[in-house]
N, C-alpha and C positions, 0 to 999 in steps of 0.2 A: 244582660249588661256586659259590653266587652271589659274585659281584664285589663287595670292601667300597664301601661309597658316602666316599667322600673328605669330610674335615672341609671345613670353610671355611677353615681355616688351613693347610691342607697345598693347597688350592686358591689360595691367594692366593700362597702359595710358588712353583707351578708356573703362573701365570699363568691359571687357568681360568677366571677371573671375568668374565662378563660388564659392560658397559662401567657399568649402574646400581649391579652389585654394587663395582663399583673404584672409583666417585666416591664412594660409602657409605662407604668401606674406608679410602681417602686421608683423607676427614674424621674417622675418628676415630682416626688413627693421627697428623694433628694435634692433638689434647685431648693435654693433659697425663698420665693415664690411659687407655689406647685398651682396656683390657683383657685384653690378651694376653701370653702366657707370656715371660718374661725368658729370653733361650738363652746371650745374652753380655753379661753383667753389667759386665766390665771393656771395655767396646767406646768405639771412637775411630771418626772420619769424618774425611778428610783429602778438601779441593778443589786438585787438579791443577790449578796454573796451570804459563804460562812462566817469568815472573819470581820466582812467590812463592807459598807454598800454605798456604791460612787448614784449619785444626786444630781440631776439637772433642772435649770430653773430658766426661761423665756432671758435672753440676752439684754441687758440692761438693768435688774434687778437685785446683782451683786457686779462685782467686780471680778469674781471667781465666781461665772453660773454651772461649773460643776467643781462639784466637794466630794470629799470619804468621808464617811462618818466608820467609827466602827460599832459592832455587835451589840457594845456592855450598852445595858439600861442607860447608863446619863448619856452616851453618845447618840442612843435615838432621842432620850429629848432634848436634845440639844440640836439635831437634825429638825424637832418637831417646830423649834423655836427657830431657825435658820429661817423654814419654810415660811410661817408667818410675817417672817420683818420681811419676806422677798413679794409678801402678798400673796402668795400660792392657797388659792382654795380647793382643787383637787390634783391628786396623786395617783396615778397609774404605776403597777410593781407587779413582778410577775410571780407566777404561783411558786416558785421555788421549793421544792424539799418541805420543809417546815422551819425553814430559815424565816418567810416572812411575814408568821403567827405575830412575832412579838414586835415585827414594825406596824402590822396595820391595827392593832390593839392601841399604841400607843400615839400611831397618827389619828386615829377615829376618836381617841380619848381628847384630843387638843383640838377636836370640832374640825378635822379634815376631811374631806370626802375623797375615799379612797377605793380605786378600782383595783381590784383582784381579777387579773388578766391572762389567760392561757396562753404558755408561752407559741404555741399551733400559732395564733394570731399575731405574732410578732416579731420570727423568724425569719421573714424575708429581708437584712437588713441587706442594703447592698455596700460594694465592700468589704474590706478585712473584719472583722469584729473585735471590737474591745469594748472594755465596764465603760470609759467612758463613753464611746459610739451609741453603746447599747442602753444608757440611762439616757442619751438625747435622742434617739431616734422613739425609746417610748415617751418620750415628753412632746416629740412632732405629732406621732401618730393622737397621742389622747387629745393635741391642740383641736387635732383636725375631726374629733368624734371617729376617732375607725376601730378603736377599740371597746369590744364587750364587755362587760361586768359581769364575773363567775357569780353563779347560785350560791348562797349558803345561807342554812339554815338559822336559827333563833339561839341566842345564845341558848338557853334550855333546853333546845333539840339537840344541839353540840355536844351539849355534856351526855346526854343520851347514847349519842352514838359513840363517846367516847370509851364508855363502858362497854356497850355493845358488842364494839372491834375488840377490845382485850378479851374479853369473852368468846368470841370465836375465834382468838389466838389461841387460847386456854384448850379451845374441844379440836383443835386441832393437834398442839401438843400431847392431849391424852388421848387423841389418836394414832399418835404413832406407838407410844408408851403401850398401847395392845397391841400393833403389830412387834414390837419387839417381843413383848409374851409370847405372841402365838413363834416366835420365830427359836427360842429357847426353850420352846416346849417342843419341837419337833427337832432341832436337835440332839434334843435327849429321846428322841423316838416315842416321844409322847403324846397323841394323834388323838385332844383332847377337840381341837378345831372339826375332825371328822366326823364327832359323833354330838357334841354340839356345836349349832349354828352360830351363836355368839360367845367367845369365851366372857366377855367384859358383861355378860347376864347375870343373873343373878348363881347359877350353876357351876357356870365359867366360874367367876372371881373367887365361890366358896372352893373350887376344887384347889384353885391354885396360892389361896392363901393358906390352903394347907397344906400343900406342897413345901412352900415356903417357913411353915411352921415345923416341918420334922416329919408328916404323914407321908410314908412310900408306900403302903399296901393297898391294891388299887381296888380293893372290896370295900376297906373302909374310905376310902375317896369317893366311889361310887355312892354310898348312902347318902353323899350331900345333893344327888341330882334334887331337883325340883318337880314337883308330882306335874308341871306343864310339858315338861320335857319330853318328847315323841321316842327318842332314844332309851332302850330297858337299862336296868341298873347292870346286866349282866353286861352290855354292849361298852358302855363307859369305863367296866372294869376293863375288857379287852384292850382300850383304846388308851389306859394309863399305866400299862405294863413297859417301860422304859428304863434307859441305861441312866440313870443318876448319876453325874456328874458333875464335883464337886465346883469347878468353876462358873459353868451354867446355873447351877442355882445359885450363885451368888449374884449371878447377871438378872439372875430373874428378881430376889428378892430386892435390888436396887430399883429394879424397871417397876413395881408394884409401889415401891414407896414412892416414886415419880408420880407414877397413877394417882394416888391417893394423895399428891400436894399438889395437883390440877385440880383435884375433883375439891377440893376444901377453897382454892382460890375460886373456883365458878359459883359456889357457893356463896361468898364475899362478894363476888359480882352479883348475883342475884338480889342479893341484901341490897349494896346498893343502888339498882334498876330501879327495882321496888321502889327507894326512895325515889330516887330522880322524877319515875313516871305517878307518886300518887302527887308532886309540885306541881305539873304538865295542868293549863285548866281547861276546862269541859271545851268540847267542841259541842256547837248547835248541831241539836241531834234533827232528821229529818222530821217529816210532819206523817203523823199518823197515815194520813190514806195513802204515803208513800211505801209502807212496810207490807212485805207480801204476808198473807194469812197463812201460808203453809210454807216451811223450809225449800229452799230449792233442794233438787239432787245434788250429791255431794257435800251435804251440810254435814252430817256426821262424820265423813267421815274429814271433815277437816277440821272439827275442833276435837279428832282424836290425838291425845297427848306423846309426842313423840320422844325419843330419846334424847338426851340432854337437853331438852326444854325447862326453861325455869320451873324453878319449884315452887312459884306462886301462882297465883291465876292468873292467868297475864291476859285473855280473852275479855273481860270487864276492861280493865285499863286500857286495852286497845281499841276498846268498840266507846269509850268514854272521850277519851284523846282525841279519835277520829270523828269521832259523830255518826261515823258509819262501820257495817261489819265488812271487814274487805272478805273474811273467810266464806263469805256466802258466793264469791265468787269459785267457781270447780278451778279445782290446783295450787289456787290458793290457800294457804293454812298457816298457824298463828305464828310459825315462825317468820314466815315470808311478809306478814304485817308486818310486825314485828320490825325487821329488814327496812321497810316503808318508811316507819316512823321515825326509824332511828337518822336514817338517810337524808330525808327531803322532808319531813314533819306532815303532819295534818292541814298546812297554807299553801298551796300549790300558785298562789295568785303572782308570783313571780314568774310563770307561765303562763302566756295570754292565753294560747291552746294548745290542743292537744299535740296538734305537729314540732310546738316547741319543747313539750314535754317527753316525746318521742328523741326528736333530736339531740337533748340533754341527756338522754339513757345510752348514746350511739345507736340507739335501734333502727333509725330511719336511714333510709338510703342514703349513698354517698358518692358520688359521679365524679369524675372529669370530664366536664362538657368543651368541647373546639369547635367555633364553627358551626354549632347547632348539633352537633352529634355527641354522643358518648362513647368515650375514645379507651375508658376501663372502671373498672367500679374497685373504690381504695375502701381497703380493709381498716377502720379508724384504731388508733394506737389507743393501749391504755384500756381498762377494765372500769366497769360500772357495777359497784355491789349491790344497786339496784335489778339493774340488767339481767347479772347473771341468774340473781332468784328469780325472776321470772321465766329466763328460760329453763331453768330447772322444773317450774310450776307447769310451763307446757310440755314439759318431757311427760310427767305426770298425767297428761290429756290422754296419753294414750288408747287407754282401754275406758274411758269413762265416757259412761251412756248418758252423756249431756250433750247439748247442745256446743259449747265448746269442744270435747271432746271428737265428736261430727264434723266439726269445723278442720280441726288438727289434723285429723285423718286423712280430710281430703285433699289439704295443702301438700302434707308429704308423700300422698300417693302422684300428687302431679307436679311439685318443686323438687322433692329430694329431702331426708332429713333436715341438714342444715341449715337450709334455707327454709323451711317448713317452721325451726323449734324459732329462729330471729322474726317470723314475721307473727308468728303465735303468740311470742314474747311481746312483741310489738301492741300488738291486741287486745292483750292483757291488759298492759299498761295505760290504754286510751280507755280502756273500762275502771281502773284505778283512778287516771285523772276525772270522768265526770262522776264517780261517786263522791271525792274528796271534791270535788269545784262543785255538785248540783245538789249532795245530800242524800241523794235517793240510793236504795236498795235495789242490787239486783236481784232480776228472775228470771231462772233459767228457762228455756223453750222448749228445751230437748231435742235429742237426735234425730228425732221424725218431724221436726219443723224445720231445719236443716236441711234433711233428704230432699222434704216438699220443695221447698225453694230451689232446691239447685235442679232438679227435675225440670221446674217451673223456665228458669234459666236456658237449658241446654234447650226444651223444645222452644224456646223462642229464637235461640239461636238456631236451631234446626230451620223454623219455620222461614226467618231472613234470609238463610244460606238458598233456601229452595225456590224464594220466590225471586232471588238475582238470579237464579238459574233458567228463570219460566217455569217453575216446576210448581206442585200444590202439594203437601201433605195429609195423607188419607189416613187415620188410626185403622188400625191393624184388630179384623172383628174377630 
């Protein structure tokens, strides 16, 4: 069945225009008449500022159809109440900062239907730019349908992720907090990092809260090592013989009390995760004959418990929420769910398919098309914390004898790392969208059904290459 050829208005919706057909497009969508179908007759355009946000409303429906309103609570409802008497049933505002949380809370409270619009889609204005140009030009563009409506999750995934993010603000923080350690233990010549692998271990922290506490004799330091420790006690005393200096330990003993009011706040985050996700309700778990009878490869080792991982069981709650276990997938692991849930939830059905869920991550390609050619490939601005766990999870493929893992390898031996971990990433993700859109469980193939296949592949390509040639291929006895 031939492919329909796409209008120029469903093109201009999705971005497909090249750069002569967008400057066309932008100038007549300046004219007073651009020609094109009316989708939201009652549409508004509101400009996100800090202090104040300038309001346009279709000409004839005030006397003044753009306003300021400012920031404080009564001025947005009093903004919400403007819109009403002018008849405006939806509102297009762009994603601003976190300026326009507490307008689209309070427009969606007074029954408005309200787009949250990336400012990428509304950039071209032509002209000078100013609040007001730019709260009528989004009120043109929403008349005419050209703008998108951002994802966002369920109010209850929100709070989720809201936690989440302060959480991995928190293990970021008390990461620097051990590098400052490690950096005041080695100015005092104290080469505790050499001889253990983590100081923030269990070994580490005991050595140096007694450091902190008044212990300088590096025999009795040594006795706190931990019987795991691969390092002899003799080795650790060598490596805490140092110059004591009374300012550095004061830098350390402050850097430790840092440590230790991170590690008590992620704790209070954890408490309330916990809450958040035991409120979360059940997702529809798959159907029996969809669950594999034996673990894939990679199973253990990804509900093995990583460091600063919640100190609750979070694997139940995660495999409950979602319906499905994402850690059965190789690279993925409970934090990287985790990551999932908090981000985009267990309802993916704001995503038709995969390609849109791809596209929504940055994952998927991104062209300037002229002409019918690809004229360069744009790097998209802006970070997905979805994204990035995943390619972190394919960095992880590397050395694992699964069927992913097979897959990884063979990307970056013929694309190159970078482009190997985005499209591995990529992959991942279309394997996340139909567990969470179809229910079912993965099951790994392994590396040798991989092999098979692309073997299968290359002599077929062998076999066509040879027969344009006139040629026959003979296996080799």
């Amino acid at each position: 069945m031939a492919k329909r050829k796409k209008s120029t208005f469903e093109r201009l919706r999705s971005g497909e225009l090249n750069r002569r057909e967008r400057r066309e497009w932008q100038r007549r969508l300046s004219l007073p008449d651009p020609g094109l179908e009316i989708v939201h007759p009652d549409a508004a355009g509101i400009d996100i500022g800090n202090a104040s946000h300038f309001v346009a409303v279709p000409p004839g429906r005030d006397e003044q159809p753009v306003q300021e309103f400012g920031s404080w609570t009564s001025d947005l409802r009093r903004m919400a109440a403007w819109l009403k008497q002018c008849r405006i049933r939806t509102v297009a505002l762009q994603s601003t900062g976190v300026y326009w949380i507490a307008v689209l809370e309070i427009l969606e409270a007074e029954g408005l239907e309200v787009y949250l619009v990336n400012a990428r889609g509304t950039k071209n204005l032509p002209g000078r730019k100013s609040d007001v140009q730019e709260c009528q030009w989004l009120m043109r563009l929403h008349t005419y349908g050209l703008l998108r409506n951002s994802f966002r999750p369920p109010e209850e995934i929100r709070a989720v992720r809201t936690i989440w993010r302060q959480r991995e603000r928190l293990v970021q923080d008390a990461g620097r907090t051990v590098q400052q350690m490690q950096k005041a233990l080695t100015t005092m010549n104290v080469q505790l990092a050499n001889t253990v692998s983590d100081i923030s271990g269990v070994t580490g922290l005991a050595i140096i809260r007694a450091i902190v506490d008044g212990v300088r004799d590096p025999w009795e330091l040594a006795k706190l090592r931990d019987r795991r420790i691969a390092a002899s006690e003799e080795e650790i005393a060598h490596s805490l013989a140092g110059n004591w200096r009374e300012d550095v330990l004061f830098e350390l003993r402050q850097v430790v009390e840092a440590y230790d009011f991170y590690q008590k706040q992620m704790t209070a985050c954890h408490q309330q995760l916990e809450k958040y996700l035991a409120a979360l309700p059940d997702a529809k778990a798959p159907a029996e004959s969809e669950v594999p009878s034996q673990p894939p490869q990679g199973w253990l080792k990804s509900k093995y418990r990583r460091k600063n991982q919640p100190d609750f069981d979070l694997a139940p709650e995660l495999e409950r929420t979602l319906g499905v276990d994402l850690t059965t997938i190789d690279g993925i692991d409970i934090l990287t769910a985790q990551i999932i849930l908090a981000e985009v939830g267990p309802d993916l059905r704001a995503f038709p398919t995969e390609d849109h869920f791809t596209a929504w991550l940055q994952l998927a390609p991104h062209r300037d098309i002229s002409g019918g050619k690809v004229i360069r490939h744009v790097k998209p601005e802006g970070r997905n914390r979805v994204a990035n766990a995943l390619r972190m999870a394919a960095q992880a493929l590397s050395r694992s004898d699964s069927y992913l893992g097979a897959r990884y390898r063979s990307l970056r031996g013929r694309r190159g790392g970078p482009r190997a971990v985005k499209a591995m990433a990529r992959y991942l993700a279309r394997l996340v969208y139909r567990l969470l859109t179809k229910g079912q469980a993965y099951v790994d193939r392994g590396a040798a059904h991989y092999e098979n296949k692309r073997q299968e592949r290359e002599k077929l390509a062998l076999q066509r290459k040879a027969a344009e040639l006139g040629y026959q291929l003979v296996p080799a006895v």
